[in-house]
C-alpha positions as CSV (number, residue, x, y, z in Angstrom):
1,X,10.9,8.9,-30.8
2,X,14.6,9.7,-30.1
3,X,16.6,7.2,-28.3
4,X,18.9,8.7,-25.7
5,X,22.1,6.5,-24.3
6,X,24.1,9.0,-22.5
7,X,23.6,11.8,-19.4
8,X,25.3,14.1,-21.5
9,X,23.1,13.6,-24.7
10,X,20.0,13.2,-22.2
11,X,21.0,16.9,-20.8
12,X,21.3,18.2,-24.5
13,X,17.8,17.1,-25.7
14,X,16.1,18.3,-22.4
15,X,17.5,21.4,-23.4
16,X,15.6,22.0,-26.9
17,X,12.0,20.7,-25.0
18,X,9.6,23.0,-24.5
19,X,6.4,23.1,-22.4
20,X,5.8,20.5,-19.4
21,X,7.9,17.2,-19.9
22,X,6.2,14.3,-18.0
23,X,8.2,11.6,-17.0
24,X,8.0,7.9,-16.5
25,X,11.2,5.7,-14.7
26,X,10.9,2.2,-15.9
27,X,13.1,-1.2,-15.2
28,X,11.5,-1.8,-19.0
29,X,9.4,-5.4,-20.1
30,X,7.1,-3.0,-20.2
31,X,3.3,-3.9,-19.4
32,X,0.0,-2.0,-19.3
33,X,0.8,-0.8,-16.2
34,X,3.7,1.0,-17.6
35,X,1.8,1.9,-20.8
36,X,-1.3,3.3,-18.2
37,X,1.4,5.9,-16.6
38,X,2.6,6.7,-20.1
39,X,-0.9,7.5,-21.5
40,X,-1.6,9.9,-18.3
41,X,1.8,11.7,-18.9
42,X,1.1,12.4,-22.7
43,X,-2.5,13.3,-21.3
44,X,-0.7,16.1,-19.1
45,X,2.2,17.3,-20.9
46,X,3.5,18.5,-24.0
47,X,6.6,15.6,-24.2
48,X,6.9,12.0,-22.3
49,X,10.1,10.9,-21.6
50,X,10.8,6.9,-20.6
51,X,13.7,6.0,-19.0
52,X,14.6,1.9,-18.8
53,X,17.3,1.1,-16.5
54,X,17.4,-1.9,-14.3
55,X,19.1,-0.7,-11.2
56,X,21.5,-2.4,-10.1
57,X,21.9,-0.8,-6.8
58,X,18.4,-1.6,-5.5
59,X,18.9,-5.3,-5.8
60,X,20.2,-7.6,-2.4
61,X,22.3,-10.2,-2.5
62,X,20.8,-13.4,-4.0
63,X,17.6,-11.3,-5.7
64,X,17.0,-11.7,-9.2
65,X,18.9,-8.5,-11.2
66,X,19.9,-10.8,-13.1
67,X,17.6,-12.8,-14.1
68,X,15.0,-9.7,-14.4
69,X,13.4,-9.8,-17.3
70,X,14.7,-7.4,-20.3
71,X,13.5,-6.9,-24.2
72,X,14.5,-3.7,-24.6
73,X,13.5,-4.1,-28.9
74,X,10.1,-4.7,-27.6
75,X,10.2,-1.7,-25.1
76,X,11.0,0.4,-27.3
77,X,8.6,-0.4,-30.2
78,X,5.7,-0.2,-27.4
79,X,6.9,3.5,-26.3
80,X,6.9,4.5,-30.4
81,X,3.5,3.5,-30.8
82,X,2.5,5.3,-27.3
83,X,3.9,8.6,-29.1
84,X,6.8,8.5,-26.3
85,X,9.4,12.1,-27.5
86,X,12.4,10.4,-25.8
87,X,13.7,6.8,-24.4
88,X,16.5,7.3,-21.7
89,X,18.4,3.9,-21.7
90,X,21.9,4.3,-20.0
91,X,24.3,1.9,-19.3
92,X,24.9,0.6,-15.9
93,X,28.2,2.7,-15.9
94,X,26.7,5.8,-17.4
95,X,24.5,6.1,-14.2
96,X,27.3,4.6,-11.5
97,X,30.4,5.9,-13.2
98,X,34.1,4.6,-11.6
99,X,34.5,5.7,-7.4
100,X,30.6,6.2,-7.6
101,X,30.2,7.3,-4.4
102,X,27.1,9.4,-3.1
103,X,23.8,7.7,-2.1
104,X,20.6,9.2,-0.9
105,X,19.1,7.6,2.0
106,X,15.5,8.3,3.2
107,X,15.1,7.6,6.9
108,X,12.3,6.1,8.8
109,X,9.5,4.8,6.3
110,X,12.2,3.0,4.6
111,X,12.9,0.7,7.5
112,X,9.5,-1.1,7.7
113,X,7.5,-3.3,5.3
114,X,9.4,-4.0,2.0
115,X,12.7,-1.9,3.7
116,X,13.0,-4.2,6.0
117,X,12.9,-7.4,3.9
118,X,15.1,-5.7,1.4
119,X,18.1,-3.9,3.1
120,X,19.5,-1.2,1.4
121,X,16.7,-1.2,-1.4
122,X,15.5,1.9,-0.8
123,X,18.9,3.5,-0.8
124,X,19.5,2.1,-4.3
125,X,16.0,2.9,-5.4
126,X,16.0,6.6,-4.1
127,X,19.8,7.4,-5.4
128,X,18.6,6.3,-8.7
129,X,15.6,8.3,-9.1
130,X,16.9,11.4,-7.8
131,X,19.4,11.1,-10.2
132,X,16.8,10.5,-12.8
133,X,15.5,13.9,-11.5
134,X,18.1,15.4,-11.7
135,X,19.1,14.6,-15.5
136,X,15.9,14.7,-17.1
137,X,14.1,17.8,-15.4
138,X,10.9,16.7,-15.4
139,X,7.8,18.8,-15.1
140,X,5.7,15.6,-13.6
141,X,6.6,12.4,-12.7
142,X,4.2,9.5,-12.7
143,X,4.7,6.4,-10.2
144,X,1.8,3.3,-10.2
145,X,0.3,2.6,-6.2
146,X,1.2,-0.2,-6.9
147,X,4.7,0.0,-5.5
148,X,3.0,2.2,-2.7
149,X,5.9,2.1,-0.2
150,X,8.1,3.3,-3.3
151,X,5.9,6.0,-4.3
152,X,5.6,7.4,-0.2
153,X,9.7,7.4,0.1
154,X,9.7,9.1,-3.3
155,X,7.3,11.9,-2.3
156,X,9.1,12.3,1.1
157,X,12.8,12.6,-1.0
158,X,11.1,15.2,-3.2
159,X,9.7,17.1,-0.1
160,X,12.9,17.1,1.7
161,X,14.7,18.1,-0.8
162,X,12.9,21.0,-2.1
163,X,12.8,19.5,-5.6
164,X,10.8,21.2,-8.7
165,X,8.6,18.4,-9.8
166,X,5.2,17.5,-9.2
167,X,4.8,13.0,-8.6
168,X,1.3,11.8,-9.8
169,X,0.1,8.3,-8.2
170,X,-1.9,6.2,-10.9
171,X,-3.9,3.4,-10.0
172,X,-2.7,-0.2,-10.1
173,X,-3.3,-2.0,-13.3
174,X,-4.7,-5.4,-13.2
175,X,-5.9,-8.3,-15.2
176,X,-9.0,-9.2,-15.6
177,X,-9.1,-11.7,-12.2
178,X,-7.3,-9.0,-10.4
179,X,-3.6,-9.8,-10.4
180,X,-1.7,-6.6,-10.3
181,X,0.4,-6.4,-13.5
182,X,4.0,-6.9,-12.8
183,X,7.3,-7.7,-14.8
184,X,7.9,-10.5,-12.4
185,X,4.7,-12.1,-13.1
186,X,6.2,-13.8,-16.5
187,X,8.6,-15.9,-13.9
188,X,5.4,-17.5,-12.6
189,X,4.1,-21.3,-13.6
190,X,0.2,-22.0,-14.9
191,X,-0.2,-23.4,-11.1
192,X,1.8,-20.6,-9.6
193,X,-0.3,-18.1,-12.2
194,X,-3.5,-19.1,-10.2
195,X,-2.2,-19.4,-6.9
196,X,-1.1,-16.1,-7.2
197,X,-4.7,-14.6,-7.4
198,X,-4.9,-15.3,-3.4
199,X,-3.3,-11.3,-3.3
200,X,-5.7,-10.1,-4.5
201,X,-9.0,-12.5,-2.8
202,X,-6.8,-11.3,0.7
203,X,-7.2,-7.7,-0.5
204,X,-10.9,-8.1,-1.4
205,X,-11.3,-9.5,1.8
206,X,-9.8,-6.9,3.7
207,X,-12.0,-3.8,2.0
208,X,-14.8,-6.4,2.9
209,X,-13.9,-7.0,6.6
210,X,-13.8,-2.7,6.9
211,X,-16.9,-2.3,4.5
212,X,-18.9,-4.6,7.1
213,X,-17.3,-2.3,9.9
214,X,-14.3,-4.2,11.4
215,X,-11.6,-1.8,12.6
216,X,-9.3,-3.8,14.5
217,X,-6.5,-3.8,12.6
218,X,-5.0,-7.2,14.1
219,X,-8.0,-8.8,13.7
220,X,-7.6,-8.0,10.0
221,X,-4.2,-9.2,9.9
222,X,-5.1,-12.2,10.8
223,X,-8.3,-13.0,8.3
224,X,-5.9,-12.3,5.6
225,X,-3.2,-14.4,7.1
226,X,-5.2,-17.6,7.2
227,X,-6.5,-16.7,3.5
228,X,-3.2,-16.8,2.1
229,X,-2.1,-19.3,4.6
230,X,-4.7,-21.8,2.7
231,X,-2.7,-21.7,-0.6
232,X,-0.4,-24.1,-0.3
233,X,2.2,-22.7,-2.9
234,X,2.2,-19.0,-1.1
235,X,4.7,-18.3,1.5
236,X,3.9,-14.8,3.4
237,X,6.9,-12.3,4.0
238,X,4.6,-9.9,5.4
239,X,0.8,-8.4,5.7
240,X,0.7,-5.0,7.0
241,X,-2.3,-2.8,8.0
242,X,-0.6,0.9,8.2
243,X,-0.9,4.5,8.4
244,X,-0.6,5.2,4.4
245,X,1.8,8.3,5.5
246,X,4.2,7.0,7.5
247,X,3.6,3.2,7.2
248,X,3.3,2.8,11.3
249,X,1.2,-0.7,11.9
250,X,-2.2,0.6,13.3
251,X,-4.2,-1.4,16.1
252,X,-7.1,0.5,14.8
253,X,-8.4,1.8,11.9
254,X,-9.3,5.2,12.3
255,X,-7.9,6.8,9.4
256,X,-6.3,6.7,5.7
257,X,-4.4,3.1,6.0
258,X,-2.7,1.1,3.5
259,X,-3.0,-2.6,3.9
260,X,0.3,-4.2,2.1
261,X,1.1,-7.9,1.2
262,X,4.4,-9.4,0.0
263,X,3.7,-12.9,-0.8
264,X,6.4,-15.7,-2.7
265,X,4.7,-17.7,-4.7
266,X,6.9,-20.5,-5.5
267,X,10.4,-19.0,-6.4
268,X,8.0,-15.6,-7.2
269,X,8.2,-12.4,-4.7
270,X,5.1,-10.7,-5.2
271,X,3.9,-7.0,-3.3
272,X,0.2,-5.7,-3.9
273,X,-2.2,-3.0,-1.4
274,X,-5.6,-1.3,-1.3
275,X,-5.9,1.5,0.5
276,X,-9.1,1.7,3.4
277,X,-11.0,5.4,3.8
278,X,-10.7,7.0,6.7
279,X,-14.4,7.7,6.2
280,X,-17.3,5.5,6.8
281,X,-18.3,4.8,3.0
282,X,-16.0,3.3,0.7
């Protein structure tokens, strides 16, 4: 595996690659989730690159870039055994050189759910990745659901911008009692470990409410709410039942919507979503 620092060197090595180059953008402590969109990518194309760069620029004030877990020896030692052809790790300053200056901003489905917790995250997230793009030249580009707002503004940049690449969506990876796999999931306490599993019983919940044939949306809300509610160490930022294209709150389920939680548990921000069929079977 070749270890890349710079744009310049990045640019050079695309240059000699052959054949469909998949792609995977990583903040790194890399997980099975990660390691689950790596696998597809090699699955699909003839080199993976990984890139691991904590942006700075999609972190608020008073979030946790710093604290953010890094091991980038580990990260890379993973991505060698997964066969990875090339690691992108740049600097902070390689990426936002001196009188940085150009930012793209997707309007509209960046404003609700985690847009409008997070101001500006979306402008830092969707700079970064079209820069990404733009550097690498990937064939195909593979995002988890998990970050399913992410992955929605991401297709709509691509769209709007007539870009050559192809994004897959891969399912979210989980432990065994459910808990989506997440970087920030090593901040959380034994307690905090288990009260953290209420995500994913207000998930199950949900796809059961719609499987038994509930289709008021508000009525869903609020089943979920009081779930969560009864954990005393979760604190809800918000539970959204939504169009899963352009993240408008529904009254009614009547088609494709993506229910979305962002829970703190403890000190711990945590985001998870199922998505319900528009269809009577699930």
């Amino acid at each position: 595996m070749k270890v890349v620092n710079s744009v310049a060197e990045m640019r050079a090595v695309r240059r000699g690659l052959t054949g469909a180059v998949g792609f995977v953008p990583t903040m790194g402590y890399l997980h099975e989730g990660h390691l689950a969109l790596v696998r597809r990518a090699r699955s699909e194309n003839e080199t993976v690159v990984v890139s691991i760069f904590v942006n700075p620029t999609q972190f608020g004030a008073g979030e946790d870039f710093e604290a953010y877990p890094r091991d980038p020896e580990r990260d890379l030692t993973l991505l060698d055994r997964e066969k990875v052809g090339v690691a992108f790790t740049p600097p902070a300053e390689e990426m936002y050189p001196a009188h940085f200056g150009t930012w793209v901003d997707v309007q509209q489905i960046t404003e609700r759910l985690e847009g409008a917790s997070r101001p500006h995250h979306f402008r830092g997230v969707a700079t970064v990745v079209a820069k990404l793009f733009n550097i690498v030249e990937p064939t195909r580009v593979y995002f988890g659901q998990k970050d399913a707002q992410q992955l929605i503004v991401i297709k709509r940049m691509v769209s709007d911008l007539n870009m050559n690449l192809e994004i897959v969506a891969v399912p979210t990876v989980r432990e065994p009692d459910g808990l989506a796999m997440s970087s920030r999931n090593t901040y959380l306490s034994p307690r905090e470990r288990q009260a953290a599993l209420v995500l994913w019983q207000a998930l199950g919940l949900a796809s059961q409410l719609w499987s038994e044939g509930e289709r008021d949306a508000h009525k869903i809300r609020q089943k979920i709410a009081a779930l969560i509610g009864s954990e005393p160490l979760a604190q809800i930022d918000y539970i959204s039942v939504a169009d899963a294209e352009s993240l408008e709150e529904l009254a009614e389920i009547s088609r494709l919507a993506l229910v979305s939680l962002a829970v703190r548990i403890g000190k711990t921000r945590l985001i998870d979503n199922i998505v319900l069929p528009s269809s009577e079977a699930l």
